[in-house]
C-alpha positions, 0 to 999 in steps of 0.5 A: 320745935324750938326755934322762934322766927324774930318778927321785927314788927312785933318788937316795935308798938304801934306809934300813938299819941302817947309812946314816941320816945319808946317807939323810936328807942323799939325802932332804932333797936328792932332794925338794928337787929334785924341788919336793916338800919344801913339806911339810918346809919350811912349815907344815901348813895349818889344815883348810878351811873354807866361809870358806876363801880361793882362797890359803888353798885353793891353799896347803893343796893344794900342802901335801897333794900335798908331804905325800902324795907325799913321804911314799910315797917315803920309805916306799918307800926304808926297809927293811922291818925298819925299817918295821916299827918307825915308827908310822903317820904323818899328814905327811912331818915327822913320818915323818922325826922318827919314823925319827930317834927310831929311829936314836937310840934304836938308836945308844944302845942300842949304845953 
């Protein structure tokens, strides 16, 4: 057959030492691909409520289902060593800032 089932992990390498910048530009392509980068591009909703609309329902499950799978896939494609350095993090966002204080802090300890 001729159809190809995109498989959003195979786009992104495997984070190391030596490929942020490509990484995240793989990243931030692959989930906007995918439809999975609402996470990254709208803001986290407030908890719900009893008083809670249908929208207001709606937006925050799309933004946690974004959010949940976003966040195993990036984690998946980031080397162990590396992992072991970023503290747990609740959103994809903060995942990214958390893996981007590390290559920074790293590159300066380099120069």
């Amino acid at each position: 057959s001729g159809f190809t089932y995109f498989n959003g992990s195979n786009s992104i390498s495997l984070l190391d030492d030596s490929n942020y910048a490509e990484w995240k530009e793989n990243v931030v392509f692959t989930l906007g691909y995918m439809d999975l980068d609402m996470a990254l591009r709208r803001p986290e909703p407030p908890p719900l409520t009893p008083e809670s609309t249908h929208n207001e329902i709606v937006y925050f499950d799309k933004w946690e289902c974004s959010n949940r799978l976003s966040l195993l896939l990036l984690q998946s494609r980031v080397a162990k060593n590396i992992r072991g350095a970023i503290p747990p993090c609740r959103s994809v966002r903060e995942f990214l800032d958390a893996v981007e204080a590390q290559f920074v802090s790293s590159h300066k300890a380099r120069a």
